[in-house]
C-alpha positions in Angstrom: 78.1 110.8 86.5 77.3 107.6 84.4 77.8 108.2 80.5 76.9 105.8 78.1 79.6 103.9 78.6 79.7 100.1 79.5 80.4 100.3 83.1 81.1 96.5 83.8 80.5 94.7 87.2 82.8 94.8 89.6 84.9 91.4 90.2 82.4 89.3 87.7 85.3 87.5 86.1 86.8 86.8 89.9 83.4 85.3 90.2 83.7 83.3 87.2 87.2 81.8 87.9 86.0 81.1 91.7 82.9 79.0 90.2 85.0 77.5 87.3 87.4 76.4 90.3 85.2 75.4 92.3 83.3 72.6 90.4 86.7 71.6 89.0 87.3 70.8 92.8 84.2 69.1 93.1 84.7 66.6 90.3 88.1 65.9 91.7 86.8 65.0 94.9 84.0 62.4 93.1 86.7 61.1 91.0 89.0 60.3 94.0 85.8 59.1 96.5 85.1 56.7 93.3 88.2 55.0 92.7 88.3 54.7 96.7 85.1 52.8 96.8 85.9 50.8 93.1 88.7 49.2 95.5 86.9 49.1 98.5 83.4 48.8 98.1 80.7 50.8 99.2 80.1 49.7 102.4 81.4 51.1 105.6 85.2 50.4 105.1 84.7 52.2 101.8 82.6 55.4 103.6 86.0 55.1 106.2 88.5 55.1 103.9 87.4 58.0 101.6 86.1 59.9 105.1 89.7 59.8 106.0 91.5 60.2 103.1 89.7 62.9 100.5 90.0 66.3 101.8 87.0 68.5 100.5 87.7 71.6 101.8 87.8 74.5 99.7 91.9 74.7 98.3 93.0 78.1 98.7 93.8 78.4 95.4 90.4 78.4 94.5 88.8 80.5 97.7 91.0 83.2 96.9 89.4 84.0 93.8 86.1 84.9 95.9 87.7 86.7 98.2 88.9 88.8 95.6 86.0 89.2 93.9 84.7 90.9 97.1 87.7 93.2 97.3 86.5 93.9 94.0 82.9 94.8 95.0 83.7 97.0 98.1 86.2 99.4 96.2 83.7 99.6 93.1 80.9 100.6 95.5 83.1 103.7 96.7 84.0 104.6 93.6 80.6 104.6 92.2 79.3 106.9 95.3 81.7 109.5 94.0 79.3 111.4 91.3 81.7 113.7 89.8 83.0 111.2 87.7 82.5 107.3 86.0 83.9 104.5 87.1 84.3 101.9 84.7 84.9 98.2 86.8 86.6 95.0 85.3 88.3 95.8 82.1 89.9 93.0 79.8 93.6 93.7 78.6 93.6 92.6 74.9 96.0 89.8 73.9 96.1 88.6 77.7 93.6 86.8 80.5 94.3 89.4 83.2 92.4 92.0 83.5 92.0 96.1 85.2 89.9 96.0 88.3 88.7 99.8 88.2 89.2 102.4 86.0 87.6 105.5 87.6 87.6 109.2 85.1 87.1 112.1 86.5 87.5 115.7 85.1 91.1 116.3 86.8 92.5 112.9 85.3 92.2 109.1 85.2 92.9 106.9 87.7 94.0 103.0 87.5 92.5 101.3 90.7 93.9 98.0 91.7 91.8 96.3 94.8 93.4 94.0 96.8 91.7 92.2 100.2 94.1 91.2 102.3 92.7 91.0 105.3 94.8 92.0 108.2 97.9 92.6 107.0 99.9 96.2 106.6 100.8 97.6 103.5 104.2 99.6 104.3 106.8 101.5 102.4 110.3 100.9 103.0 113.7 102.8 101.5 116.1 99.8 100.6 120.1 100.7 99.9 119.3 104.5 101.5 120.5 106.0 104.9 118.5 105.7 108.1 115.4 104.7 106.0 115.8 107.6 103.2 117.0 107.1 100.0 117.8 104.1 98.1 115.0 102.3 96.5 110.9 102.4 97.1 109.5 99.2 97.9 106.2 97.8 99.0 106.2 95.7 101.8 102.8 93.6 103.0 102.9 91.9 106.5 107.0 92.2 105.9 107.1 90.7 102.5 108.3 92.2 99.7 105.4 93.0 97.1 106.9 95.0 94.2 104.7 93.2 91.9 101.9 94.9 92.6 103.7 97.9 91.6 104.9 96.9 88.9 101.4 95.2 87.8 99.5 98.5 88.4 101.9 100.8 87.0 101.6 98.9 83.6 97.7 98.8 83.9 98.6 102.7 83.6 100.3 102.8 80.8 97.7 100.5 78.9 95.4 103.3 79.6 98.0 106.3 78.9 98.5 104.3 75.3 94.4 104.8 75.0 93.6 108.1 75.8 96.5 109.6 74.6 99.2 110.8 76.6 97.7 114.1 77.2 95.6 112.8 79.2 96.9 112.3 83.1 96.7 108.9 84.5 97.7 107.3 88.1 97.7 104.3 89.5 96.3 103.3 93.1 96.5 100.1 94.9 93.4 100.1 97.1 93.5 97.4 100.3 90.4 96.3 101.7 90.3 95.1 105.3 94.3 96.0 105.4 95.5 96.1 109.0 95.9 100.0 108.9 96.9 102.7 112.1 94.6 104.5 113.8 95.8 108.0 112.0 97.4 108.5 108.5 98.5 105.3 106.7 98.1 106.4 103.5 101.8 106.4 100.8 103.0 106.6 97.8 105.4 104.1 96.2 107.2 104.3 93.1 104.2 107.3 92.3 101.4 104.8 93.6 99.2 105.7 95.6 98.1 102.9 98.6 95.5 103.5 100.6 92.0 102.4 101.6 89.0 103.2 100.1 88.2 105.8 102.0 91.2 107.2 101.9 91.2 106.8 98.0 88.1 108.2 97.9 89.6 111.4 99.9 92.5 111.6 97.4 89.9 110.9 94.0 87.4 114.1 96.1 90.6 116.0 96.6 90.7 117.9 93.6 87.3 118.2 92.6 87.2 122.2 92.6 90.0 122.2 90.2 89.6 122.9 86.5 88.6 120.1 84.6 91.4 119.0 81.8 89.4 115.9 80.4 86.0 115.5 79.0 85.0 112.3 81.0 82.2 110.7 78.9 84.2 110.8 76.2 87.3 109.3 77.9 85.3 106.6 79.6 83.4 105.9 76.1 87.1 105.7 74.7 88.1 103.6 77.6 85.0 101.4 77.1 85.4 100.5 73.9 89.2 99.6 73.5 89.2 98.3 77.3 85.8 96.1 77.0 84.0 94.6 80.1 85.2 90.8 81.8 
């Protein structure tokens, strides 16, 4: 299901920031090779002395933006196989530079999608200040570290949304690792009422309802979404 809507491209303004980073890196690497060889010539103690002391490999900083552009692009591509409803990739937030990875409506409800690559690592849920690991506070934990933020960063992508469409419309919020060092069986949670999962098993929750009776109209919720939400 497509709409008219303006779909956006998946993890184009990623793209941008990588490329905008990237020749920023470059001409810092020029600049420092050139005041190397304005002090020591251009000849082979000059070649030396920049060989040894400019380091042109790509900062993290700025390869991370790539790799989660790509994150971007292999959660869009399952979302756009399912065709019961539109997903809409890439959203800016008015009045600030960040911006909604996926927005995907379907005829049972809207749902926020978040994509993180993180390649290796395992998203767990923990209970903090419960008993014997019930209880007490839900947190998000990644390779042991504690990463409420993406919670908390999702769940207010929601309620931009919510404020939208209305709050008769329902809306969720998913945080959707690619590449995540997930078990062999299950692995899927909810946290703080996120769901966090892979894409496929997002796409199993998103496919999970689809006999249900629809409650939204979707091209007119992703024409809505579209035009107060506008493409990166």
């Amino acid at each position: 299901m497509t709409g008219s809507a303006d779909r956006g491209v998946a993890g184009e303004s990623a793209r941008r920031e990588y490329e905008r980073r990237t020749k920023r890196d470059e001409r810092r690497v020029l600049q420092q090779k050139a005041d190397i060889h304005a002090r020591w010539g251009d000849g082979l103690l000059g070649r030396f002395v920049a060989a040894v002391t400019v380091d042109d490999t790509p900062r993290s900083r700025t390869t991370v933006w790539a790799v989660g552009a790509a994150g971007e692009e292999t959660v869009a591509a399952m979302l756009d196989s399912i065709e019961t409803g539109t997903a809409l990739h890439d959203r800016k937030i008015p009045g600030s530079r960040a911006n909604i990875d996926h927005i995907f409506v379907s005829p049972r409800g809207v749902w926020v999608v978040d994509a993180k690559k993180y390649v290796g690592k395992r998203p767990r849920l923990s209970h903090e200040g419960g008993v014997f690991g019930f209880g007490g506070t839900e947190r998000l934990r990644i390779a042991g570290r504690a990463s409420d933020r993406l919670v908390d960063g999702v769940l207010g992508q929601a309620q931009l949304v919510t404020a939208a469409l209305g709050h008769s419309v329902p809306v969720s919020a998913a945080l959707c690792f690619v590449d995540a060092d997930w078990p062999l069986f299950g692995g899927a949670f909810t946290v703080q009422g996120v769901f966090v999962g892979s894409p496929k098993m997002l796409r199993k929750r998103l496919t999970s309802q689809e006999g249900d009776e629809p409650v939204i109209d979707v091209d007119w919720a992703s024409a809505r979404l579209a035009r107060m939400l506008p493409s990166a």
